[in-house]
C-alpha positions, 0 to 999 in steps of 0.5 A: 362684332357678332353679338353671339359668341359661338361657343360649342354646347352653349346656345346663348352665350352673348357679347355685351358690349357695343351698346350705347349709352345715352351721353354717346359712349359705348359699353367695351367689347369683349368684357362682359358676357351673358350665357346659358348653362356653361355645363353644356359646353364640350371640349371644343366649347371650354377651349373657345371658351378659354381663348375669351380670357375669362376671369370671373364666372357668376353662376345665378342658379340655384344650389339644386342646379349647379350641385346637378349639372355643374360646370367644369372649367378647364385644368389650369383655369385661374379664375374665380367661380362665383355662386351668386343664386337670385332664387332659392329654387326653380318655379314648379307651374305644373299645377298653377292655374292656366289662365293666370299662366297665360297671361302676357303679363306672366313673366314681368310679374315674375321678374318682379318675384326674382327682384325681392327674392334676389335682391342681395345676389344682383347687389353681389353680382354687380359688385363683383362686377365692378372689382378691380381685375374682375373682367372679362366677365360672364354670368350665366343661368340655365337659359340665359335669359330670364335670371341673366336678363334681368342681371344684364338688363340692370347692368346695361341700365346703369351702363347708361344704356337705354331702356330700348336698347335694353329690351332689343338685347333681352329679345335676342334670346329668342334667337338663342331659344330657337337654336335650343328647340332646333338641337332637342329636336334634332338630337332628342336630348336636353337637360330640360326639354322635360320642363317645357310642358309646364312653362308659361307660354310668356316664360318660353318668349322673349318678349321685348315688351316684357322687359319694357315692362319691367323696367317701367315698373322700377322706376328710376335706375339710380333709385332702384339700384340703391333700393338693392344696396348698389352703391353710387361708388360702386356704380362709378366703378363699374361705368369705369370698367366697362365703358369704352375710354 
């Protein structure tokens, strides 16, 4: 199955399932989700969006952002729309130092930033993740890649999956980035482009060495997830949800 579900006015909007796991079993198609903004998707993108039966919806932005550009779900969607922000508000680069933001190291470092800072929202979101009846599911940022990759990076870590297959799944982003720069290009419009000048060049890639890193940096999974307040019962639940039988 493709990986990327088209959806209209989304550019990252992705499958996690069909990952395997290091004792030979495979995370469910078609369960669980990542994506960029889902304020972009258009009429013909909520009705796909739809067809995907979709219960649970977590939304990792700031308060800023979704009081900003909120999404609006289709009438009669029965949901449950989560707010789960992993940072008070977005970074401002536009007067930090060029060479500390160019360093390839930037944007591990800052993932690390994230973790302390989200530590209770990843608790919450794997959480609700792991609830009876709360699949399918999708959890979304603004690009869906840097606070929906470190999300999906942790699920898919305590899914069993490892941590190279993990790193290849955040750097598919770079495909959904190039989509993105294509359609600014092409319509002159986005609700960001006005940022990018500003953004550290590690902070514009997906870079599987950047997620390596990261992960590295935490350790063992089990640890770091209960260094989060991510219960054993809570991974047991969630390894049952979203593992194929």
């Amino acid at each position: 199955m493709s990986r990327f579900v088209e959806l209209d006015g989304c550019f990252n909007f992705r499958d996690l399932g069909g990952h395997r796991t290091v004792d030979g079993r495979e995370v469910a198609w078609r369960r669980l989700f990542r994506a960029d903004g889902l304020h972009r998707l258009t009429e013909t993108g909520r009705e796909a969006f739809d067809e995907l039966g979709v219960v649970t919806v977590l939304d990792l932005r700031t308060q800023r952002e979704v009081d900003q550009k909120a999404w609006r779900p289709s009438p009669g969607w029965a949901g449950q729309w989560r707010h789960v922000p992993l940072v008070r508000q977005t970074p401002d680069w536009s007067n930090q130092d060029r060479a500390t933001l160019d360093d390839p190291g930037f944007a591990a470092a800052h993932y690390a930033e994230i973790v302390i800072e989200g530590a209770s929202g990843l608790r919450e979101a794997v959480e609700a993740l792991a609830e009876p009846g709360g699949l399918p599911a999708v959890f979304h940022c603004a690009a869906g890649k840097d606070r929906t990759g470190i999300l999906a990076a942790l699920v898919l870590r305590l899914l069993g999956v490892p941590a190279e297959d993990v790193a290849d799944d955040y750097a598919v982003s770079e495909q959904a980035t190039a989509r993105w720069v294509a359609s600014v290009a092409a319509t002159g419009t986005d609700d960001t482009a006005a940022t990018w000048p500003y953004i550290p060049p590690s902070m514009l890639r997906s870079d599987r060495a950047t997620m390596l890193a990261f992960l590295t940096e935490r350790g063992d999974i089990t640890d770091f997830a209960h260094s989060l307040g991510i219960t054993d019962d809570t991974i047991a639940k969630l390894r049952t949800a979203l593992l194929a039988p």
